[in-house]
PAVEX-452158 format. One record per residue (C-alpha): residue number from 1; residue in one letter; x, y, z. Coordinates in steps of 0.5 Angstrom, whole numbers. Layout:
ATOM seq type     x     y     z
ATOM NUM    a     X     Y     Z
...
end
This chain:
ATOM seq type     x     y     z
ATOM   1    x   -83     9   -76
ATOM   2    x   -83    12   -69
ATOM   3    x   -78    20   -70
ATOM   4    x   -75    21   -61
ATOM   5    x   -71    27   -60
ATOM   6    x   -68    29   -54
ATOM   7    x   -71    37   -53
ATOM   8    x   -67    42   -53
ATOM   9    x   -65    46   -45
ATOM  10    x   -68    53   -45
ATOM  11    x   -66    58   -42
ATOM  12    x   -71    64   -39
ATOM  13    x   -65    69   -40
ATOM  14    x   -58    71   -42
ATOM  15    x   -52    66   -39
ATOM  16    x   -47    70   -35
ATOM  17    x   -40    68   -34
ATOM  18    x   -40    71   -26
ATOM  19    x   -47    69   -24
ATOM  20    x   -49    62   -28
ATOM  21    x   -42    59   -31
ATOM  22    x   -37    60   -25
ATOM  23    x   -40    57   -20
ATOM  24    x   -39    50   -25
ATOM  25    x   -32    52   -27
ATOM  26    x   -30    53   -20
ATOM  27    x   -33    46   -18
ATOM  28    x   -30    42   -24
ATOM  29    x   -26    44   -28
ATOM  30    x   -20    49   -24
ATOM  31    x   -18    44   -20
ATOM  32    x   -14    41   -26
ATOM  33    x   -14    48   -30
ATOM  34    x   -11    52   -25
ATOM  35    x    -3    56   -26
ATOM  36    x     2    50   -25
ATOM  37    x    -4    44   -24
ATOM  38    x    -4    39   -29
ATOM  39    x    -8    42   -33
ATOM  40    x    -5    46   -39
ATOM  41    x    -9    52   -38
ATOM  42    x   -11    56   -33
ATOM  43    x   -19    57   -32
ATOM  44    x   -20    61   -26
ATOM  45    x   -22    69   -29
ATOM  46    x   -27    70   -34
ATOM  47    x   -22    73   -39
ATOM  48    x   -18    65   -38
ATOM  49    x   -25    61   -40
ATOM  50    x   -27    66   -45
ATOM  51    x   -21    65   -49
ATOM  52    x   -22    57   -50
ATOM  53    x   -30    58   -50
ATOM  54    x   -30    54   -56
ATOM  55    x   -25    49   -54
ATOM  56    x   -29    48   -47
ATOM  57    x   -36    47   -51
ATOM  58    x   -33    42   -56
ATOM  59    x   -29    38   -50
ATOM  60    x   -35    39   -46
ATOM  61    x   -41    37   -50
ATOM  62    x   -37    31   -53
ATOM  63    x   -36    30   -46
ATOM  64    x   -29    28   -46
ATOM  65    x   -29    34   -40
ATOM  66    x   -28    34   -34
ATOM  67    x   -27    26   -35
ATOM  68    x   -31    22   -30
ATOM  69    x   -30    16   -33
ATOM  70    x   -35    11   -29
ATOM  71    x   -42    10   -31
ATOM  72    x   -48    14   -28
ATOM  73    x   -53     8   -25
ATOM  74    x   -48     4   -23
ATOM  75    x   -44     5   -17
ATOM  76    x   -45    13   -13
ATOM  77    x   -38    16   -12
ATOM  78    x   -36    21    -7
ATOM  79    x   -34    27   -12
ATOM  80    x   -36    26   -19
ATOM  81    x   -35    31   -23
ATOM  82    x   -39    31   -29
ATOM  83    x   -43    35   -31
ATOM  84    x   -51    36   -33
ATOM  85    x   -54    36   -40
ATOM  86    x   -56    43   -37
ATOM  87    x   -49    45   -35
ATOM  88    x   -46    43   -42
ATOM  89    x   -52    47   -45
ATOM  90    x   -49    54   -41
ATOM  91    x   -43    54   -44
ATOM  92    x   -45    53   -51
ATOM  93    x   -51    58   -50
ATOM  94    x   -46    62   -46
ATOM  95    x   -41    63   -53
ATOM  96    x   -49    64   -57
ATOM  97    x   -50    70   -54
ATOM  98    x   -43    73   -54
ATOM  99    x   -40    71   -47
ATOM 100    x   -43    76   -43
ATOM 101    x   -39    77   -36
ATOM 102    x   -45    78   -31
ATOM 103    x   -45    84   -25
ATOM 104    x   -39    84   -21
ATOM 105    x   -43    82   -14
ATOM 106    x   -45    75   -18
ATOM 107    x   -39    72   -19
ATOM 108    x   -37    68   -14
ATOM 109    x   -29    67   -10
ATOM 110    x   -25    64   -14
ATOM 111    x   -21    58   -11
ATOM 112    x   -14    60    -9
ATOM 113    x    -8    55   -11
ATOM 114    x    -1    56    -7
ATOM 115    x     5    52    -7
ATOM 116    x     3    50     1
ATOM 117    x     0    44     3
ATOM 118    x    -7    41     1
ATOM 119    x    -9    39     9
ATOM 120    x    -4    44    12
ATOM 121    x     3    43    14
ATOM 122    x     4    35    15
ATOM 123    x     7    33    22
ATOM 124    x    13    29    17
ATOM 125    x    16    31    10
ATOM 126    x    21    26     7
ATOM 127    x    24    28     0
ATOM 128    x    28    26    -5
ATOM 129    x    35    26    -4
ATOM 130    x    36    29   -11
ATOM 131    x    32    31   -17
ATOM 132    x    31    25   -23
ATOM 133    x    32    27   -30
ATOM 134    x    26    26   -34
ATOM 135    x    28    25   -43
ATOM 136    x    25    30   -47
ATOM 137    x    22    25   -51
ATOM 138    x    21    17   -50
ATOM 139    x    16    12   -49
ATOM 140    x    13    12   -41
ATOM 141    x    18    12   -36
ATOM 142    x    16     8   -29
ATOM 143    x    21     9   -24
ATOM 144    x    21     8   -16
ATOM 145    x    24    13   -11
ATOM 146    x    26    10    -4
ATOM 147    x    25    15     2
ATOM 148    x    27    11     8
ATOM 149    x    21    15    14
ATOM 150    x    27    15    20
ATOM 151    x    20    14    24
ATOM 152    x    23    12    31
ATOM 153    x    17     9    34
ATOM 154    x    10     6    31
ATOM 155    x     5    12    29
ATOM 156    x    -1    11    25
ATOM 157    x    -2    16    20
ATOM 158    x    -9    19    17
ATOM 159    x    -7    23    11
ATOM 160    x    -1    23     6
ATOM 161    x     0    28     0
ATOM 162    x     6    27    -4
ATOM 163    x     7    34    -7
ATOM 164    x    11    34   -14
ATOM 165    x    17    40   -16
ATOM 166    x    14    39   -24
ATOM 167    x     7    36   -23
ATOM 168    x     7    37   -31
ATOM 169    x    11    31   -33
ATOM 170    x     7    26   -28
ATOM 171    x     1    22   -29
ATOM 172    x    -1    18   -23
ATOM 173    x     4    16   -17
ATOM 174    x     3    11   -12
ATOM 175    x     6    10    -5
ATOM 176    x     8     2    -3
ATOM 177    x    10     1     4
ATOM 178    x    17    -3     5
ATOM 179    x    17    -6    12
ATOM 180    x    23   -10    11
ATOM 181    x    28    -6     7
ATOM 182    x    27   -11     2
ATOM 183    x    28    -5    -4
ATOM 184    x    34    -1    -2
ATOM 185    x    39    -5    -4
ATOM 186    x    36    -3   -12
ATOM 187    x    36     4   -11
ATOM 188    x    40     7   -15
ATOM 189    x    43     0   -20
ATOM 190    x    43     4   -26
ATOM 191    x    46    11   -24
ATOM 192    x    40    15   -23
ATOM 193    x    36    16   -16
ATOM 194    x    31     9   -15
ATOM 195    x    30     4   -20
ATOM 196    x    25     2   -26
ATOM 197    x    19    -1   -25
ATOM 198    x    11    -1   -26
ATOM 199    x     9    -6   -20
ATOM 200    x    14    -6   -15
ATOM 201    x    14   -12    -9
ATOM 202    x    17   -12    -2
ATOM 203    x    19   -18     3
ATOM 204    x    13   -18     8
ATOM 205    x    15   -19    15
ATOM 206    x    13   -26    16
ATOM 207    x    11   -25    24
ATOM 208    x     6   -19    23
ATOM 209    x     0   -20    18
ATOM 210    x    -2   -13    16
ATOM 211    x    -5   -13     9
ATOM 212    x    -4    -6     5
ATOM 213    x   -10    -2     8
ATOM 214    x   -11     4     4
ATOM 215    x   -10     6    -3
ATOM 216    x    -4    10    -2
ATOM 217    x    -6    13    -9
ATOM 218    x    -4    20   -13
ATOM 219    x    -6    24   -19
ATOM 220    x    -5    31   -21
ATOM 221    x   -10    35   -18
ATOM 222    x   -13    30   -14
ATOM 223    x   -17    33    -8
ATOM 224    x   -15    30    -1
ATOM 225    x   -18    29     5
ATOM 226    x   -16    26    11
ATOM 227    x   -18    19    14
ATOM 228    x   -22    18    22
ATOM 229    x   -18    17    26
ATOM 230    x   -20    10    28
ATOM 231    x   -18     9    21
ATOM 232    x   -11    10    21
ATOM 233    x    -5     6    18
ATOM 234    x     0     3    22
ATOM 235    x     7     6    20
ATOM 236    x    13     2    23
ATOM 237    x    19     4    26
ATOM 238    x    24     6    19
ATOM 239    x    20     4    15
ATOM 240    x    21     7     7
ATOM 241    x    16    10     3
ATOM 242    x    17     7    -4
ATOM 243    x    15    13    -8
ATOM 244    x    12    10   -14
ATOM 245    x    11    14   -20
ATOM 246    x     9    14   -28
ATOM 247    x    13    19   -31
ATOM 248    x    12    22   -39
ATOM 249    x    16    26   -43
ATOM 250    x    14    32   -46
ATOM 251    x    19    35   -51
ATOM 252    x    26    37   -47
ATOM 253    x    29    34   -40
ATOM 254    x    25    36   -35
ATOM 255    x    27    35   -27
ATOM 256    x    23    32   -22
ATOM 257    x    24    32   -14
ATOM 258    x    18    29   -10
ATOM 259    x    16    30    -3
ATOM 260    x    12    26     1
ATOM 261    x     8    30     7
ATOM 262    x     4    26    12
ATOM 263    x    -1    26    18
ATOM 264    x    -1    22    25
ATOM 265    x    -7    21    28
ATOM 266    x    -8    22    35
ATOM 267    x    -9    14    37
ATOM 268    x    -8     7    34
ATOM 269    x   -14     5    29
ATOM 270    x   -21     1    31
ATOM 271    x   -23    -1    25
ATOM 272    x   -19    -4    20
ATOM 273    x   -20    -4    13
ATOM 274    x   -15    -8     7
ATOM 275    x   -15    -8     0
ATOM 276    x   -17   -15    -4
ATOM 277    x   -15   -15   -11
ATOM 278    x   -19   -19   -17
ATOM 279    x   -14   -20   -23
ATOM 280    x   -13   -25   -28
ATOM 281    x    -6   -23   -32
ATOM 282    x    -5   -30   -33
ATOM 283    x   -10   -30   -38
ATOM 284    x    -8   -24   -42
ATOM 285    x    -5   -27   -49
ATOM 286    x    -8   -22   -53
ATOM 287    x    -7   -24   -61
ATOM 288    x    -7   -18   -66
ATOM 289    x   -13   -15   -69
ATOM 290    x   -18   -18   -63
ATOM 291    x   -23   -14   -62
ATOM 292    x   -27   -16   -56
ATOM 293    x   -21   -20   -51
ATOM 294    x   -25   -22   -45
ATOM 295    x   -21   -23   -38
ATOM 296    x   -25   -25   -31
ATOM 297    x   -23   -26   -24
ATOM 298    x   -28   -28   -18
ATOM 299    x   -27   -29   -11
ATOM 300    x   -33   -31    -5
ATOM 301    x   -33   -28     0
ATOM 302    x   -31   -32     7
ATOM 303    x   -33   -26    12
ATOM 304    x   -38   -20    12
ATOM 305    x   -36   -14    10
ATOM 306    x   -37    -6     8
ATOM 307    x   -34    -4     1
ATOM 308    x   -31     3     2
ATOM 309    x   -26     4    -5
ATOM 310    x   -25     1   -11
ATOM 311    x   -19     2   -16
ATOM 312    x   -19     0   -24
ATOM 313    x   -13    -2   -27
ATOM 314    x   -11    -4   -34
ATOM 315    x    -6     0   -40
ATOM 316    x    -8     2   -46
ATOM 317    x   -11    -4   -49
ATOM 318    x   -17    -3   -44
ATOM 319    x   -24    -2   -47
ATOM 320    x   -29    -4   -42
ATOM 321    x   -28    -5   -34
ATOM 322    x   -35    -8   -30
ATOM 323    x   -35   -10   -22
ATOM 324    x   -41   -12   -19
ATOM 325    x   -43   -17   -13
ATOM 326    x   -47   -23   -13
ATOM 327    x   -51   -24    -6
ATOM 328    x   -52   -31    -3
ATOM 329    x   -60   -29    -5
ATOM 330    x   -58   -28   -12
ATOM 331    x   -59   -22   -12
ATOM 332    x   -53   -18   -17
ATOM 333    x   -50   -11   -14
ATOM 334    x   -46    -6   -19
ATOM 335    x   -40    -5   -16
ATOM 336    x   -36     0   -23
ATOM 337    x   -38    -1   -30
ATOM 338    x   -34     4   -34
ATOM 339    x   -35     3   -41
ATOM 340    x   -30     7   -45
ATOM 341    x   -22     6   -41
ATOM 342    x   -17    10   -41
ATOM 343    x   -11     9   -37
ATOM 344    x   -10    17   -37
ATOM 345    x   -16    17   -33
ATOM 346    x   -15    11   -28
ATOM 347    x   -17    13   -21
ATOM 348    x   -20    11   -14
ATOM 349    x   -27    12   -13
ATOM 350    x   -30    12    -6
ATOM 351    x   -37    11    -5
ATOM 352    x   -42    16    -2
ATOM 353    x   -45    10     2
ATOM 354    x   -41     3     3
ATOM 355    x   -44    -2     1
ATOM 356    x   -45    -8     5
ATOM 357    x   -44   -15     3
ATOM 358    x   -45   -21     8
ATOM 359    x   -42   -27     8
ATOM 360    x   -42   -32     2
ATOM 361    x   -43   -26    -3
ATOM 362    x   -39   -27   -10
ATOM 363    x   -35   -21   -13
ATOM 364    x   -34   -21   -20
ATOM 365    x   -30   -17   -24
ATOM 366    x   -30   -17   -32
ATOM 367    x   -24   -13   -37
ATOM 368    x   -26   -13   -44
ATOM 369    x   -19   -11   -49
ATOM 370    x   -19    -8   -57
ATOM 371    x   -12   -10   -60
ATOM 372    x   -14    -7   -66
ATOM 373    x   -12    -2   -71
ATOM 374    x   -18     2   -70
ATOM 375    x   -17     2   -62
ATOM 376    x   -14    10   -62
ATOM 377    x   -10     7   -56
ATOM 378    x    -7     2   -58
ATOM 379    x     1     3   -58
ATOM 380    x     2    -1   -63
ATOM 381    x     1     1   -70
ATOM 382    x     1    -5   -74
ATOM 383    x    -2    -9   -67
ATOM 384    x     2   -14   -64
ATOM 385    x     1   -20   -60
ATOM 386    x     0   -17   -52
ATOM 387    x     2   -21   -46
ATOM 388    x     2   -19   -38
ATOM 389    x     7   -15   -36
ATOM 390    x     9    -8   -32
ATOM 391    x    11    -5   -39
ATOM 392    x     6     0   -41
ATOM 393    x     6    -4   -48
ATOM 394    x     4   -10   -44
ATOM 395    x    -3   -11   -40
ATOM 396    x    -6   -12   -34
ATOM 397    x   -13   -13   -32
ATOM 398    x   -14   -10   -24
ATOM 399    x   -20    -9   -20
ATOM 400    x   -18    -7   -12
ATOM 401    x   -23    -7    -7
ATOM 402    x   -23    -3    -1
ATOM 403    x   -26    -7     4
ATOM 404    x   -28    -6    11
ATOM 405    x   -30   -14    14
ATOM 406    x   -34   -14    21
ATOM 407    x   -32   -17    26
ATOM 408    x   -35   -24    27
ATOM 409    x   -36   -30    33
ATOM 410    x   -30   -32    33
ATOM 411    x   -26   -26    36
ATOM 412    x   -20   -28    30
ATOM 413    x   -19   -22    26
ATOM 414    x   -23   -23    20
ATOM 415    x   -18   -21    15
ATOM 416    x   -14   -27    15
ATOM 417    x   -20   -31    14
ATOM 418    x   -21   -26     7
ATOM 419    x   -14   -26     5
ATOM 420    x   -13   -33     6
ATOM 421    x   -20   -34     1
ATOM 422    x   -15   -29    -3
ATOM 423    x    -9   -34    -3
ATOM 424    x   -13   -40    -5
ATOM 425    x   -16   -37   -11
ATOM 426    x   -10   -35   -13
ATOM 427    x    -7   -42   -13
ATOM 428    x   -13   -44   -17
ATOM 429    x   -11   -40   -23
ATOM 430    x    -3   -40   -22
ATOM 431    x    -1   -48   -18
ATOM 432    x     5   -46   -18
ATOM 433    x     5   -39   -15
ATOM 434    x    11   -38   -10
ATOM 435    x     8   -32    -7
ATOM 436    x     1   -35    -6
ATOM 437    x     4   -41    -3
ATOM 438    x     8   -38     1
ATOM 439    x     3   -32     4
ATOM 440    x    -2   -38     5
ATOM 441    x     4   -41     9
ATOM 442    x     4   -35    13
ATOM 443    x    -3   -34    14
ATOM 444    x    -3   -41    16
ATOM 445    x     2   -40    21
ATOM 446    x    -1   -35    24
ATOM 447    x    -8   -38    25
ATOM 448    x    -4   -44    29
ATOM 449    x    -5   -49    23
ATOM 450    x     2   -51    23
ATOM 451    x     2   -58    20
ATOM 452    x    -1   -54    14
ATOM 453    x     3   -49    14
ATOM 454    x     9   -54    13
ATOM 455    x     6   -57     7
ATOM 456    x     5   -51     4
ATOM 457    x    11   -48     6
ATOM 458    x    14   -53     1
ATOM 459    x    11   -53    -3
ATOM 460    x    13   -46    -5
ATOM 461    x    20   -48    -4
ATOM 462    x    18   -54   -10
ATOM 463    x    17   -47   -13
ATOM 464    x    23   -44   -11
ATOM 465    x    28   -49    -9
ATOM 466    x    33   -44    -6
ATOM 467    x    29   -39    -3
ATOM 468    x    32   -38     4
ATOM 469    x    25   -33     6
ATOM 470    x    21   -40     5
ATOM 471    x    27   -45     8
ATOM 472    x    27   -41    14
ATOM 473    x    20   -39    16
ATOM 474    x    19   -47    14
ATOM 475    x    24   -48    20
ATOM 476    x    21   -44    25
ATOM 477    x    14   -47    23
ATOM 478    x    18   -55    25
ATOM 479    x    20   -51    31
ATOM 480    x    13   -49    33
ATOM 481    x    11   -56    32
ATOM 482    x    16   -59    37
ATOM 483    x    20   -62    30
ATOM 484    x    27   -59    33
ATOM 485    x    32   -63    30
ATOM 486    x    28   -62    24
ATOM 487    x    28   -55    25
ATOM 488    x    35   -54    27
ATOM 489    x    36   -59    20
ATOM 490    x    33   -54    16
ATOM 491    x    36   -47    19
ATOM 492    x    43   -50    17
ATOM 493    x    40   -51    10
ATOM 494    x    38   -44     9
ATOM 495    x    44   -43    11
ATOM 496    x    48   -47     6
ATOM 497    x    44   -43     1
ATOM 498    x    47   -35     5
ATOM 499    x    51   -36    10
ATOM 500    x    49   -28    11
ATOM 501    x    41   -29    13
ATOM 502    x    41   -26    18
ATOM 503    x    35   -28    21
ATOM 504    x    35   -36    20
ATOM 505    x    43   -35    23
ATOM 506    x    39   -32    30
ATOM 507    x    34   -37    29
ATOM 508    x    40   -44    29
ATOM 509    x    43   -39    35
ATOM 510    x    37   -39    39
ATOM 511    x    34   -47    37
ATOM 512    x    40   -50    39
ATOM 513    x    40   -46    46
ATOM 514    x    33   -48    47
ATOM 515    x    35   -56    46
ATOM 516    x    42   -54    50
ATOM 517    x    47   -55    45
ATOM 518    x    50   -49    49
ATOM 519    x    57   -49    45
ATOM 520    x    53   -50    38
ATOM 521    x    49   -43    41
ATOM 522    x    55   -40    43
ATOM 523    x    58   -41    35
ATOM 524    x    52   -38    32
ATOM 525    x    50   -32    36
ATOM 526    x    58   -30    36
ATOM 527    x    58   -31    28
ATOM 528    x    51   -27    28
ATOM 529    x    55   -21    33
ATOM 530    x    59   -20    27
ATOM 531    x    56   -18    22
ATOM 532    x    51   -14    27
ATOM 533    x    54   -12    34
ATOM 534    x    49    -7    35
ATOM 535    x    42   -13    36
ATOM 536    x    40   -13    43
ATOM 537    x    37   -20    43
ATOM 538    x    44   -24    40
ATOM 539    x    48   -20    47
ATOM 540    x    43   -23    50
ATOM 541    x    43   -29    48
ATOM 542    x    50   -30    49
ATOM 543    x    48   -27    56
ATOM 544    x    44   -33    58
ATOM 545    x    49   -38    54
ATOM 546    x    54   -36    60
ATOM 547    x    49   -35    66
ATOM 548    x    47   -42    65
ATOM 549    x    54   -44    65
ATOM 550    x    55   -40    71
ATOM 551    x    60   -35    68
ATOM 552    x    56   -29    71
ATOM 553    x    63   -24    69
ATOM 554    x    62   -25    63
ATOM 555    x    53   -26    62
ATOM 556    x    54   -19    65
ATOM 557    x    57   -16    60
ATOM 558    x    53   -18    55
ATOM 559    x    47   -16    59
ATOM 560    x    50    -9    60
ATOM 561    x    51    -9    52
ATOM 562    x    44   -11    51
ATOM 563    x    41    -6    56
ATOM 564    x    45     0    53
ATOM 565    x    42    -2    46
ATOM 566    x    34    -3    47
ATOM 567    x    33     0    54
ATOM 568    x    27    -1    53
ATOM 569    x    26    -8    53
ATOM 570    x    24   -11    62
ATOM 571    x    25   -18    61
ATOM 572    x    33   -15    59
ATOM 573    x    33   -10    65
ATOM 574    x    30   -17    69
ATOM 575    x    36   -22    68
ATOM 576    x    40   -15    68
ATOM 577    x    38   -14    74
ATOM 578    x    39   -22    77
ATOM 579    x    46   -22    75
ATOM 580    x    48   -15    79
ATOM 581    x    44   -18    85
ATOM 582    x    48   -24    84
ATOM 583    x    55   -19    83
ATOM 584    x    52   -16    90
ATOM 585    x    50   -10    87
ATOM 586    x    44    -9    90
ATOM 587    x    42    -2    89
ATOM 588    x    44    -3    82
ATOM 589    x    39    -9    82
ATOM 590    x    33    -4    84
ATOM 591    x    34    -1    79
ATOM 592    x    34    -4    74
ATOM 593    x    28    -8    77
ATOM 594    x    24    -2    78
ATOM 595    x    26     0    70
ATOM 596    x    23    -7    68
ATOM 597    x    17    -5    72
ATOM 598    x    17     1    70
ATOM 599    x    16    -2    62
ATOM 600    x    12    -8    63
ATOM 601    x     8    -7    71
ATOM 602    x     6   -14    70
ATOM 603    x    13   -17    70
ATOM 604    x    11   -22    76
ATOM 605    x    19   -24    76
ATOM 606    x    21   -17    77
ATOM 607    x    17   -15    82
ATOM 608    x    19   -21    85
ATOM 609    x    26   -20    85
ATOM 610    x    25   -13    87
ATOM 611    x    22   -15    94
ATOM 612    x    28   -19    96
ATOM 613    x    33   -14    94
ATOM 614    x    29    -9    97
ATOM 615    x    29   -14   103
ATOM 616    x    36   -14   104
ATOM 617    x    37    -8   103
ATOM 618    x    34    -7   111
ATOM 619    x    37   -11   112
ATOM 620    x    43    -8   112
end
C-alpha cells in the first residue's frame, strides 16, 4: 500500500497580525464582519481577530469561511474570496506562536464602513413608506415592498443599491421591475406594508419586448460596482420597483425600513444583455428519505451569445448544483459545479472573462436534492414529501444565465429569437402553460408572424378561458391580420369578462372608427373617458370622430384637451393646429404647427400646413 500525505506549509518566521494576517482579513472577511454588517462580530483591529482566533481557525480550516461556494476548476469568477491552503495555514500558525501583533508600520489601513452609499450618493433614493414588523421567532418570512419610481421619462439606470435600516434580519433581496402596476393593488391586502411571496410575477407590457436584463440581486455585504454605460437597464416612465426580500427572525421583533439608491447612465445602452432561466420544478416531487433526487433542464441555443453572470437558486433540500455548455463540436465547458448547497450562501457570480458560446451550444444544468434525515438542512424532521412551491419548506431548482447575444445577419434583435427557444422549451415540459403560451404569442406578434400567434394565443386561452390579457392581445393580433370583425367580436368578449379593461375598451373604441362605425366609437371612447378623463389618445379620438362629422366646435375641444395633457405628442399638435386654421385662427395655427415640428422635424404633414398658414398670413 502506497502512504500520500499532504506536506505541511512552512513558515520561514513569526506570523504577525499587521504584517501577514491583515492584509487577508481586510480582503475577505470584514466585508461581512464589520460593525452593523451581516456578520455577527467585527473583525477590523487586532484585538477584534485576536478574541475569536480559535473560532476563525476552526471555521477557517474546515473551510465553512469566508463561504465561496462554487468549485475551483470549474467556472473563473470575478471576487472569489476563498482562501489558500496557505493563508488557513497563517491563522493557525498565528494562535501557535501566541498571536503576535507585528510593527505598527506593518499594519496595512484598515477599510472603512459608514452609513453612506457604496458607489456614492445615488441620483434617485426611494423608500419604503413605513417600516415592516419582523416576529421575534418563525419560520422564514418572503414579503414584497412595492416603491412606485415616480420616474417622469425613460432613464437608463447603471447600478443600484438597496440599503437595509436592520441588514441583521435580511438574508438575500431581489429587486423585479413592474412596468404595469400589476402588483399595486396586493399592497398591503393583510394589513402590513407589501404583501407574501418568494417569487413575484408582473404583467408584461405586451407592446414592448424588454426581457429582464440584470440580476438585480442583493445579499448583505455584497460588493457593488457599476455597469458600463452602454450596458445600461431601461427604467420606464413610473415604473414600481418591487423590493423583494427574505427576511429571518432572530429572537425579538425587529423593524425594518429598505431603500433603494439608483445610478442613471448618461446615454441609452448599445448592448443589451437578457437573463435565461434553465428550470424544471415540475419535476420536483421529492419522497422521504431519497437521497439523491435528480432534476435536469437544457436549452439550445438559436443565436451566438457571451455568458456574463450566472445565479444558482434552490432551498434547503439542495445538495449539488452543476451547469455546463455543450458546443455543436462536442466540446463540454463548465459553466458552476457546486458541490455542497446552501441556500444561505446562494449568489450571483460574474465571470472574470465571458464565455462565448456560438450558435447551436446546448446548456445544461443538473440539481441533485437529500430529503433524508441525515441532510442537516432538511427542515423537516422526520422528511416528508417536497414539491415546487415559493415556500421555503418547498423546492426549486434554478440556473439563471446572463447572456449577451451577438448581433446577427438578419438585423432582428437577437433576444427574440433566445426567448423565443426559452418559451418553446418550456411548453415541452409544461403543454399546458398559460405564460409560456401566451409570451410565445407575444413574441410571435412581434416578429410579424401573426397567424401563428393567433393560434398560440388560444391556446393559452384554452389554458385560461377567461383571461382578458390574452382575449385582448388575441383581438389586436386578428386586427392586424385584417380579421376586423373577428377583432371587434373579440374586444367585446374581453369586455364581457371586465367591463373595466380599459385597454380592450380603448382598442373596441379605435377599431370601430377605423371600420367607420363612428357612432359605436363614439360610445366606447366616451365610456373610456369615464373611467380615465385624463387619456390623451381617448380625447383625441373623440377629437377625430367629430372632425370627420364635421363638428369642428366640438373636435376642437377635445383636441385642446389632448394638447394640454400630452404636449409633447406632434401628430395632436398637427390636427390641433388643422382644426384652429379651419376656425380662422392662423397665428394659433403656427404655432401649434411650429410645436409639432419642434417634436418631430419629420412630420411632412406639419411642414406642410405650416407653409400654407404662413402663406396666408402674407397675404394679409
Amino acid at each position: 500500500m502506497t502512504l500520500f500525505c499532504c506536506a505541511p506549509v512552512l513558515f520561514a518566521g513569526s506570523v504577525t497580525f499587521n504584517r501577514d494576517l491583515a492584509p487577508v482579513v481586510y480582503s475577505r472577511c470584514v466585508a461581512c464582519h464589520h460593525q452593523g454588517g451581516s456578520g455577527p462580530f467585527p473583525l477590523i483591529s487586532y484585538e477584534d481577530v485576536a478574541k475569536h482566533a480559535a473560532q476563525i481557525v476552526t471555521v477557517t480550516s474546515s473551510r465553512y469561511m469566508p463561504p465561496w461556494p462554487p468549485e475551483h476548476g470549474y467556472g473563473k469568477f470575478v471576487g472569489d474570496r476563498s482562501l489558500t491552503a496557505e493563508q488557513i495555514a497563517l491563522f493557525a500558525h498565528w494562535v501557535e506562536q501566541g498571536k503576535p501583533r507585528g510593527e505598527s508600520a506593518d499594519l496595512p489601513r484598515a477599510p472603512r464602513f459608514t452609513s453612506e452609499w457604496q458607489m456614492g450618493p445615488p441620483d434617485l433614493i426611494l423608500r419604503m413608506a413605513e417600516p415592516f414588523h419582523v416576529p421575534a421567532d418563525g419560520g422564514d418570512i418572503f414579503r414584497n415592498f412595492v416603491l412606485p419610481s415616480g420616474v417622469n421619462q425613460v432613464r437608463y439606470v447603471r447600478g443600484f443599491e438597496l440599503r437595509m435600516s436592520n441588514p441583521r434580519v435580511v438574508h438575500h433581496g431581489n429587486v423585479v421591475l413592474d412596468r404595469t402596476h400589476s402588483l399595486r393593488k396586493r399592497d398591503g391586502q393583510d394589513g402590513q406594508p407589501g404583501f407574501a411571496g418568494m417569487d413575484v410575477i408582473t404583467e408584461a407590457a405586451a407592446d414592448n419586448f424588454e426581457p429582464d436584463s440584470h440580476f438585480l440581486f442583493w445579499k448583505p455585504a455584497t460588493v457593488l460596482r457599476l455597469e458600463p454605460d452602454d450596458m445600461s437597464w431601461r427604467l420606464d416612465p413610473d415604473t414600481d420597483l418591487i423590493v423583494n426580500l427574505h427576511l429571518r427572525p432572530m429572537g425579538k421583533e425587529e423593524q425594518l425600513q429598505a431603500e433603494v439608491g439608483i445610478y442613471f447612465a448618461d446615454h441609452p445602452p448599445t448592448r443589451h444583455p437578457m437573463l435565461v432561466q434553465l428550470e424544471h420544478d415540475g419535476a420536483l416531487r421529492i419522497r422521504p428519505g431519497t437521497k439523491d433526487f435528480v432534476v435536469t433542464d437544457e436549452l439550445t441555443l438559436p443565436e451566438d451569445v457571451q455568458v456574463l453572470a450566472i445565479y444558482p437558486h434552490a432551498h434547503y433540500l439542495g445538495k449539488q448544483v452543476e451547469a455546463w455548455a455543450t458546443l455543436p463540436n462536442g466540446e463540454l465547458r463548465w459553466l458552476i459545479r457546486i458541490n455542497d448547497w446552501d441556500i444561505n450562501w446562494q449568489a450571483t457570480y460574474d465571470y472574470g472573462t465571458p464565455i462565448d458560446l456560438p450558435k447551436g451550444t446546448k446548456l445544461n444544468m443538473r440539481i441533485r436534492y437529500d430529503n433524508t434525515a441525515e441532510n442537516p438542512r432538511n427542515p423537516n424532521r422526520p422528511p416528508k414529501l417536497v414539491v415546487a412551491g415559493n415556500r421555503s419548506e418547498d423546492e426549486m431548482g434554478h440556473v439563471w444565465l446572463q447572456l449577451l447575444p451577438k448581433q446577427n445577419a438578419s438585423g432582428e434583435d437577437p433576444r427574440m429569437a433566445i426567448q423565443e427557444a426559452v418559451m418553446r422549451r418550456r411548453l415541452e415540459k409544461y403543454p399546458a402553460d398559460f405564460l409560456a403560451h401566451y409570451n410565445l404569442a407575444a413574441l410571435l406578434q412581434m416578429r410579424g408572424k401573426y397567424d401563428e400567434a393567433a393560434t398560440v394565443y388560444r391556446a393559452a386561452l384554452k389554458a385560461e378561458p377567461r383571461n382578458v390579457t390574452a382575449h385582448n392581445s388575441l383581438a389586436t393580433v386578428l386586427l392586424l391580420q385584417d380579421k376586423i370583425a373577428a377583432s371587434i367580436a373579440e374586444f367585446r368578449a374581453t369586455l364581457q369578462l371586465d367591463p373595466h379593461y380599459l385597454n380592450a375598451r380603448y382598442n373596441l373604441a379605435h377599431t370601430l372608427a377605423t371600420s367607420g362605425d363612428l357612432a359605436g366609437a363614439r360610445e366606447e371612447y366616451t365610456l373610456f373617458l369615464n373611467e380615465k378623463p385624463d387619456d390623451a389618445d381617448a380625447q383625441a379620438g373623440l377629437g377625430t370622430i367629430d372632425f370627420k362629422q364635421s363638428n369642428y366646435v366640438d373636435a376642437l375641444v377635445h383636441f385642446r384637451e389632448a394638447a394640454r395633457l400630452d404636449p409633447q405628442n406632434a401628430d395632436i399638435q398637427t390636427n390641433l393646429g388643422t382644426l384652429q386654421a379651419i376656425k380662422g385662427d392662423l397665428p394659433a395655427a403656427k404655432n401649434a404647427f411650429e410645436n409639432a415640428l419642434r417634436l418631430n422635424p419629420a412630420n411632412q404633414a406639419a411642414r406642410a400646413n405650416l407653409d400654407r398658414v404662413n402663406a396666408q398670413l402674407r397675404g394679409r
